[in-house]
Each structure stands twice: as C-alpha cells, then as structure tokens.
C-alpha positions as CSV (number, residue, x, y, z in Angstrom):
1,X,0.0,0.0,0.0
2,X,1.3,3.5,-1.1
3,X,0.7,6.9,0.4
4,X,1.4,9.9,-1.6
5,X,2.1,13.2,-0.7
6,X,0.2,15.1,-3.0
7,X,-3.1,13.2,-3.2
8,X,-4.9,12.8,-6.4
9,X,-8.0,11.6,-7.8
10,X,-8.9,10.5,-11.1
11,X,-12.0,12.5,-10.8
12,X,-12.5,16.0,-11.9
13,X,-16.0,16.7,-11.3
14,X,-18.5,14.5,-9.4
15,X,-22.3,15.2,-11.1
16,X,-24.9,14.2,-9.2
17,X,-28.9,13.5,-10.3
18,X,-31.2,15.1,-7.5
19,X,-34.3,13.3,-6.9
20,X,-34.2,9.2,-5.5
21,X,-30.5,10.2,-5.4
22,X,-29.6,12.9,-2.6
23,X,-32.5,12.2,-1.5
24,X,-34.6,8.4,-0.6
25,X,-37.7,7.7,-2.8
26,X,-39.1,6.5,0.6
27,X,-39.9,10.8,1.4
28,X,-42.6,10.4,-0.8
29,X,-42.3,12.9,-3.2
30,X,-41.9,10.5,-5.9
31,X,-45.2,9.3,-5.0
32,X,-46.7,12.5,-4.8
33,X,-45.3,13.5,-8.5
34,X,-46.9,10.5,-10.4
35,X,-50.5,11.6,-8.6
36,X,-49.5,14.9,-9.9
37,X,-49.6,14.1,-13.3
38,X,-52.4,11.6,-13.2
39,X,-54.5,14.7,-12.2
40,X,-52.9,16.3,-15.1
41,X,-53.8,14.0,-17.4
42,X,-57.6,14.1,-16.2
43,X,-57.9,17.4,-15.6
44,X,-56.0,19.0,-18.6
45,X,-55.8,16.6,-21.0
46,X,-59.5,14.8,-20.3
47,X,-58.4,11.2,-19.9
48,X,-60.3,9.1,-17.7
49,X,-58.9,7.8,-14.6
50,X,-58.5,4.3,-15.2
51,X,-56.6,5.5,-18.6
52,X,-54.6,8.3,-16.8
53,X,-52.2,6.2,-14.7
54,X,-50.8,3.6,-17.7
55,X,-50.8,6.8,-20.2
56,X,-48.1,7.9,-17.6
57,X,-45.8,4.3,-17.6
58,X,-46.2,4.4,-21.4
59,X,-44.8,7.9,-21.7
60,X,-42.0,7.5,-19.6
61,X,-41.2,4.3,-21.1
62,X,-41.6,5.5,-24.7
63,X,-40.6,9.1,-24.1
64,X,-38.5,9.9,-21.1
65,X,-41.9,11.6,-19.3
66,X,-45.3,12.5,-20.0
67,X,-44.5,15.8,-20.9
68,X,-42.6,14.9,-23.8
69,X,-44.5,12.3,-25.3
70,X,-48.1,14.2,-24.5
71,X,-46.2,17.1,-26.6
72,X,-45.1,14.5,-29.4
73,X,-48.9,13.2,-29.2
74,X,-49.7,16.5,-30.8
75,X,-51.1,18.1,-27.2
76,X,-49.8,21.7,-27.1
77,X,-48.5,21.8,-23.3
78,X,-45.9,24.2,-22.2
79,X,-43.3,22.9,-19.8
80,X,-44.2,26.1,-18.0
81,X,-47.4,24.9,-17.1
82,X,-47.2,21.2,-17.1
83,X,-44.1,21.9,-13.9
84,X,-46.2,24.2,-12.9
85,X,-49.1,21.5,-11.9
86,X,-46.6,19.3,-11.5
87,X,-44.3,20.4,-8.9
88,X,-46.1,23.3,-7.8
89,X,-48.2,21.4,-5.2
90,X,-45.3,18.9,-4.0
91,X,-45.2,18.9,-0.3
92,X,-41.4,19.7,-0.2
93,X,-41.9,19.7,3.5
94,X,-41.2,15.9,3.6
95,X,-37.6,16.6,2.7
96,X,-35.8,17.1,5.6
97,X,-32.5,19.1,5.8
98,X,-29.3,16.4,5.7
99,X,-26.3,17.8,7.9
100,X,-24.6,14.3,7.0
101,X,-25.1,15.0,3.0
102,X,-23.8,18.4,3.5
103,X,-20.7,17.0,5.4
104,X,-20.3,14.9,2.7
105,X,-20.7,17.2,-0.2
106,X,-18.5,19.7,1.2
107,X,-15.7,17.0,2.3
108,X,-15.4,16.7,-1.9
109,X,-13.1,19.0,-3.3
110,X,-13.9,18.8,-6.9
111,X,-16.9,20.6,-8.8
112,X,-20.3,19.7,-7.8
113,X,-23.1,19.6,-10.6
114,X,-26.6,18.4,-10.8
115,X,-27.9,16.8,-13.7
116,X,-31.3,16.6,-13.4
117,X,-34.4,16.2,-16.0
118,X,-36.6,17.9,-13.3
119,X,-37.1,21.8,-14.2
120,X,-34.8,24.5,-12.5
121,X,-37.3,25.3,-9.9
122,X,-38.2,22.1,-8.6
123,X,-34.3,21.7,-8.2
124,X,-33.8,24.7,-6.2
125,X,-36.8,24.0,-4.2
126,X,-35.0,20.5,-3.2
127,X,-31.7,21.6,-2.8
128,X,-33.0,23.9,-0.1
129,X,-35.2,21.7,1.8
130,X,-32.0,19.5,1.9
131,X,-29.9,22.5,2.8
132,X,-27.2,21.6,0.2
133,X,-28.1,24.3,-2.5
134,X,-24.9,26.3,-2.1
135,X,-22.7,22.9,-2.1
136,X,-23.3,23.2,-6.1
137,X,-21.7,24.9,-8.7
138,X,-24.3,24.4,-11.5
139,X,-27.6,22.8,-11.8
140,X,-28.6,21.0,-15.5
141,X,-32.2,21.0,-15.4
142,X,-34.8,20.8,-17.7
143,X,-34.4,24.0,-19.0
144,X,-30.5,23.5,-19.9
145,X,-31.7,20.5,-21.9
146,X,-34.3,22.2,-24.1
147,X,-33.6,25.9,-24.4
148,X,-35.6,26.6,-27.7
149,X,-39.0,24.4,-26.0
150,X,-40.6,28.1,-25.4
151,X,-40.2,29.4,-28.9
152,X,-41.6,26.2,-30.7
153,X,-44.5,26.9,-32.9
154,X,-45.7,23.9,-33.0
155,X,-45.9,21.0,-30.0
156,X,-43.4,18.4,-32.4
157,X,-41.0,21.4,-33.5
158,X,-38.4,20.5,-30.4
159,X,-38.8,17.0,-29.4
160,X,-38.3,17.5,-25.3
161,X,-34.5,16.3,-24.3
162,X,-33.8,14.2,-21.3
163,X,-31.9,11.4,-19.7
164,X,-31.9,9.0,-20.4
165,X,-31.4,10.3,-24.1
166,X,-27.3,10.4,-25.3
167,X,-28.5,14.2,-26.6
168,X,-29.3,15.0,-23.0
169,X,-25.8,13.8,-21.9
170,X,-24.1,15.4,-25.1
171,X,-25.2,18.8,-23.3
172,X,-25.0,18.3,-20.6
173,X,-21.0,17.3,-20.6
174,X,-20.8,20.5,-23.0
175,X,-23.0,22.5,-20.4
176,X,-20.3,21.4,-17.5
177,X,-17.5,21.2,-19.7
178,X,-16.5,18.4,-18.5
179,X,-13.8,15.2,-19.7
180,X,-16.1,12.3,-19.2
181,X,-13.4,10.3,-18.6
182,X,-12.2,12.1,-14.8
183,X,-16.2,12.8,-14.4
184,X,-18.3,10.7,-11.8
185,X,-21.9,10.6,-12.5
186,X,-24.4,9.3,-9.5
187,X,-27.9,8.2,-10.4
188,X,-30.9,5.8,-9.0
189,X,-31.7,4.5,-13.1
190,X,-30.2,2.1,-14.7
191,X,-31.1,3.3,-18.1
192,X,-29.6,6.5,-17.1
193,X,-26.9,5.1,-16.1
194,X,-26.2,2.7,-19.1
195,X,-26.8,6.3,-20.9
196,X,-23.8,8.0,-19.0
197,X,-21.2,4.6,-19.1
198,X,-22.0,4.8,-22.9
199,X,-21.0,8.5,-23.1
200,X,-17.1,7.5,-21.0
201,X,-18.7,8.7,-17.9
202,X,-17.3,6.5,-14.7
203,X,-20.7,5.8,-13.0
204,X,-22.2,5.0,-9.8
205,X,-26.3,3.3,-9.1
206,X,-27.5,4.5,-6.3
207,X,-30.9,2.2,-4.5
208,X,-31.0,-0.1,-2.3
209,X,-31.2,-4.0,-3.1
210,X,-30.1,-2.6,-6.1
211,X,-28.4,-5.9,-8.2
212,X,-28.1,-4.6,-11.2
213,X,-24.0,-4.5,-12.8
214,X,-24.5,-1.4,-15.0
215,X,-22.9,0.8,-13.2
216,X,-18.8,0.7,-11.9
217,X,-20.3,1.1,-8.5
218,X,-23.0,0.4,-6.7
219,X,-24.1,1.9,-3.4
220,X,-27.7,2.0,-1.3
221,X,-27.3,5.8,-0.8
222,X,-25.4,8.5,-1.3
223,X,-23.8,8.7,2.4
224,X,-20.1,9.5,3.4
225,X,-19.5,5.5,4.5
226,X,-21.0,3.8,1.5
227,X,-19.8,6.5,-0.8
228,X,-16.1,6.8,0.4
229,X,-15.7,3.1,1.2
230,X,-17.0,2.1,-2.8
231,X,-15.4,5.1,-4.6
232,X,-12.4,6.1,-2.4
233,X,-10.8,7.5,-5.6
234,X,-13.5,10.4,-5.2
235,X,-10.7,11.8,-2.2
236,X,-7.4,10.4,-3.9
237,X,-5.9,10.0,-1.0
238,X,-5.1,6.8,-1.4
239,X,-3.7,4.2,-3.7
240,X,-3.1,0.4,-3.9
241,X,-1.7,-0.1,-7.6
242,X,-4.5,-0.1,-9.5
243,X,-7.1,-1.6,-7.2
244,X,-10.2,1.0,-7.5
245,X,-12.4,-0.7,-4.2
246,X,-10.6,-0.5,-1.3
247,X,-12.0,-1.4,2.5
248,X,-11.9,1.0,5.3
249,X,-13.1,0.6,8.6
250,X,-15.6,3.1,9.6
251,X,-12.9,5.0,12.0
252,X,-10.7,5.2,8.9
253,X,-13.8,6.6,6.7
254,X,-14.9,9.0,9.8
255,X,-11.1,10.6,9.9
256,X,-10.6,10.7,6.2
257,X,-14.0,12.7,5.5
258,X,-13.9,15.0,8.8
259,X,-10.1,16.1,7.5
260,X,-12.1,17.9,4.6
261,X,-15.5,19.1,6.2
262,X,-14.2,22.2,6.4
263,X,-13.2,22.6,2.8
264,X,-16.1,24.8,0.9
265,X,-18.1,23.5,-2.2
C-alpha cells in the first residue's frame, strides 16, 4: 500500500442527479409526483382515470416523461405549465435538511453539478429543503436541456431532451465542460446510467437491493460511509496499484472525510 504526498483523484468533477439520489424515494415525493400528473392528465388533458395512470408508464417508457411524449402526441402543453401543476403542489416539507449530506458534499473537493431532468425550480426548491443548495456549482435541469422548448411553434417542433437520451448527456457534458473520462456521474436508473457509461462517464447506481451490474459502483445511498468506502478514488488520497475498491473501517472513513469538512463546495 502507497501513500502519496500530493493526493490525487482520477476524478475531476462528481455530477450528481437530484431526486431518489440525494434524497430516498421512501420521502414520498416520488409518489406524490406520479399523482400529480395523473390529475394532469384528467384534468388537462380529459383522460379518464383508469386510462390516466398507464398513459403515464407508457410515456415515460416510450418518451422519457409525459410531458414529452403528451407534446409528441400532438397536445400543445408548455413545460411552463405542465411543472407548474406538476411540482407546484409537491409537499417539499417531507424533505428534511441532511447535515450528513452536507458533510459529505462539502468533504469533496472537486466541482459539484446536478444533472437533473426535473425543471430548474423544482431543483432549487429541493436543494434547499436538503440544505445543500450552495454545495453546487451548477444545476442541469430541464431547462438547460431544451432551451428553444418556449419558442416552438408547434408541439413536435423541439422534441423534449432528457436522460436518459445520449443528446441529454451530449449537453449536458458541453453545459459542464467536463472530460467524461475524470467525471463521476451518481444516479438511481439504470437506463440512465447505461446512458452515461455509454457516453465514458465513470458511474455510480445509487438504491437499495439494487443488483443490477451497470454501473462501476454500486451503493444503497449517497452517504459518506457507502460512498467513500465504494469510490475512495473520489478523495485520492489513497492508492493500492491499480485496485479501484478499497476497505476502510468506519474509524478510517470517519477521519478521512472529517479532515475535509471544512473545505467549501
């Protein structure tokens, strides 16, 4: 085992997705989003109830969300109003603040991003209930994906951009300007995450009794044990000639990420 005086990572930039990732889907929110747009689809769209819920699981699955595929369906729907009823009426109040995701956000010294398909709102909204919002350089949000959505004529005139789509990852590395090979990218899908491996990105799943080999790593949650005790490389500090999983003990782990929670995001 080697020690190094200068520690190094091969990671430049660690970009994390925001919701089921920073936060459990077990708060809820998840839960209350697909209700959300169920009553969408009744109220604004005039499906039936019985209909409403499978149109949603076909959308995602054939669009990336109901918003994009109502849009390629023909249905003129601004994002604007669609987030609006969406995420507007979320109770953000289950998301508690996380002292012990802050600690860990700000123990990492590289740049911060999240990469989420969620609009720019919503993401800010979250990020403050968590109490992380300033550990982050840059948010990729809806928005960054589709600039030109609010000056389409027609609903099929920009097809709507989003992970797990290789266009949403093409901007989004240009958007960070990031090299996707020193760039760590955390997510709770496996198709996004098969999305990002594709584009060079090293990757991380994040659920629990998660099985699934996509990813390089695989953790239950984003917390400073599981996440410096899988990806150690994140904080450099160490190196054992080539051997990217290393074991700690959780005294080692505890000393290695208190040495940086001073360091600012």
């Amino acid at each position: 085992m080697a020690f190094r005086n200068k520690p190094s990572s091969p990671f430049d930039c660690i970009i994390f997705d925001l919701d089921d990732t920073l936060y459990p889907s077990t708060t809820g929110i998840g839960a209350s989003v697909k209700k959300n747009i169920d009553l969408f689809l009744i109220e604004k769209c005039g499906f039936s109830q019985s209909k409403a819920s499978t149109l949603r699981v076909e959308l995602f699955k054939s669009h990336g969300s109901t918003l994009a595929g109502l849009r390629a369906l023909g249905y003129d729907i601004t994002a604007e109003d669609y987030h609006s009823f969406v995420h507007g009426r979320l109770p953000y109040e289950l998301i508690k603040p996380d002292i012990q995701l802050r600690n860990l956000l700000r123990s990492i010294k590289q740049r911060k991003i999240i990469f989420t398909n969620s609009d720019r709102i919503h993401a800010l909204k979250a990020l403050d209930r968590l109490g992380v919002k300033d550990c982050f350089e840059q948010i990729i949000c809806f928005e960054t994906l589709n600039p030109n959505l609010p000056n389409s004529i027609r609903p099929d005139e920009f097809p709507v951009v989003l992970k797990p789509s290789l266009d949403a990852f093409k901007i989004a590395i240009q958007a960070a300007n990031v090299d996707p090979r020193r760039t760590l990218f955390l997510d709770d899908s496996v198709r996004n995450i098969a999305a990002g491996k594709e584009m060079g990105l090293h990757t991380v799943l994040v659920g629990e009794g998660v099985k699934s080999k996509v990813g390089d790593y695989v953790v239950e949650c984003v917390n400073r044990v599981a996440l410096a005790e899988v990806v150690p490389g994140i904080w450099g500090n160490r190196v054992d000639d080539g051997d990217r999983k290393i074991s700690r003990t959780n005294s080692e782990l505890d000393a290695l990420l208190s040495a940086y929670t001073a360091v600012g995001a």
